[in-house]
N, C-alpha and C positions, 0 to 999 in steps of 0.2 A: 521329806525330800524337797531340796530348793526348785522342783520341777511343779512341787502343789503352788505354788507363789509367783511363778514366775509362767505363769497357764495362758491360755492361746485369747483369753479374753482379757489380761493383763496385758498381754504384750499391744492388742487392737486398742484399748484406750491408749498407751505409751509413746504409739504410733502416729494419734490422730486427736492431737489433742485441741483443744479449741482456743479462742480468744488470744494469743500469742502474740507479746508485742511491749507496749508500754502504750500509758495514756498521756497524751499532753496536758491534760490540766487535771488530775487528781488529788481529790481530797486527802488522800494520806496514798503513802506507800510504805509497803512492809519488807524485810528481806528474811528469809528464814535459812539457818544455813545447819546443817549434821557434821560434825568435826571428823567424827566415825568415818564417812563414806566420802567426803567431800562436796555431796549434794546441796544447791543454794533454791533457794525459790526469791522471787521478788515478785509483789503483786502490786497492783495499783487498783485505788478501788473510788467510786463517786458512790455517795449515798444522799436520798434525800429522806429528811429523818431515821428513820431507823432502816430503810429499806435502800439495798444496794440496787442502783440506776444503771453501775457500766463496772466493769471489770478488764484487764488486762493480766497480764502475768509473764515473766522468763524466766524459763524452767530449763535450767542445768541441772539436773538431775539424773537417778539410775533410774530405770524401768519402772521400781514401784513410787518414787516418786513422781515422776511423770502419770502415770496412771490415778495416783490421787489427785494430783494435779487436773488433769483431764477430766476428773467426774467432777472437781469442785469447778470446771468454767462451766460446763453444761450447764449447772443449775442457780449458779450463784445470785444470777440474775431473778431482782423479784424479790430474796432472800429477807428477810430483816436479822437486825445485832443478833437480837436474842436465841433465834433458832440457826444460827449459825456457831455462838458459842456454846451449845446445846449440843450440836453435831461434833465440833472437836471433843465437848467431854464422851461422847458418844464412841466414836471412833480411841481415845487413849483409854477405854474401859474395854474397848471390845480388843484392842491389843495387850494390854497389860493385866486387867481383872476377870480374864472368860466372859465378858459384857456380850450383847447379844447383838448383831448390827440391827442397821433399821430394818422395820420389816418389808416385807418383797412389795406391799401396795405405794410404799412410800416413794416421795418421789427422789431420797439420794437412797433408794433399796440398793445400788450399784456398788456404795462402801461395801458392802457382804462381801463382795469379790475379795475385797483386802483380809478377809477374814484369816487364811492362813494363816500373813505374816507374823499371826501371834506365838505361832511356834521359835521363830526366828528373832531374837529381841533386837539383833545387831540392825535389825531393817527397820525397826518403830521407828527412830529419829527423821527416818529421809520420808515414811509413808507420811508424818506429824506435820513434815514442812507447809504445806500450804494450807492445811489449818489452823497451824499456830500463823502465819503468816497474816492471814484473812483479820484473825481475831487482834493481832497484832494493831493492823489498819484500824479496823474498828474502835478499840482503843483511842487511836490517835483522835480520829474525827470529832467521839463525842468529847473529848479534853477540850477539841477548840471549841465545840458548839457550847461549852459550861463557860467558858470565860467570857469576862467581860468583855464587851463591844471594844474598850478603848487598848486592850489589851491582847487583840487580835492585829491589831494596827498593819 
């Protein structure tokens, strides 16, 4: 039932989502968009070395986008590269492979919520958006930090 998915603690993240806006001077920004639903995310992100310093995000999205939306500002902060692209392969295993979310001690245990959606495949793309979003940024960053000095110009 689209009513396990769309549950009274889905809709309170949806609702109240955090960090909301755009950053003025970000080191990379990403937009991630679901053809399917029409859901966009766009994130903006600072990082100093591997570790995310600031975050932003605008989130046009449906309920379950927003709501992953929502748990990825909570925590993002503090985050490093690697346990973030950790957590998207985390989350497109626990929607497409029966993969297991984090566990309840962890500190993104909140993804569990999205656990349904796995029923639902037509809602993977929009739940994906600010993960692949995030990871997107990330991306970008460390490409400029590999190039050379004169080539960053």
């Amino acid at each position: 039932m689209l009513n396990d998915i769309y549950n009274k603690r889905i809709i309170e993240l949806a609702g109240n989502i955090p960090r909301l806006g755009r950053l003025p001077d970000p080191d990379a920004s990403a937009t991630a968009h679901s053809k399917l639903c029409g859901s966009t995310v766009k994130v903006d992100l600072k990082m100093d070395g591997p570790v995310v310093t600031d975050f932003a995000h605008d989130v046009k999205a449906c309920a379950l986008g927003q709501a992953s939306s929502s748990i990825m500002a909570r925590h993002v902060i503090g985050s490093n590269a690697s346990e973030l692209r950790e957590l998207r392969e985390t989350v497109r295993k626990m929607l497409k492979e029966n993969g297991a979310p984090p566990p309840p001690d962890h500190k993104w245990a909140d993804i569990a919520l999205l656990e349904p959606v796995r029923d639902y495949k037509a809602r993977h793309a929009s739940t994906m958006l600010t993960f692949d979003a995030v990871v997107d940024a990330i991306g970008q960053i460390e490409a400029k930090a590999d190039q050379p000095a004169a080539a960053q110009g």
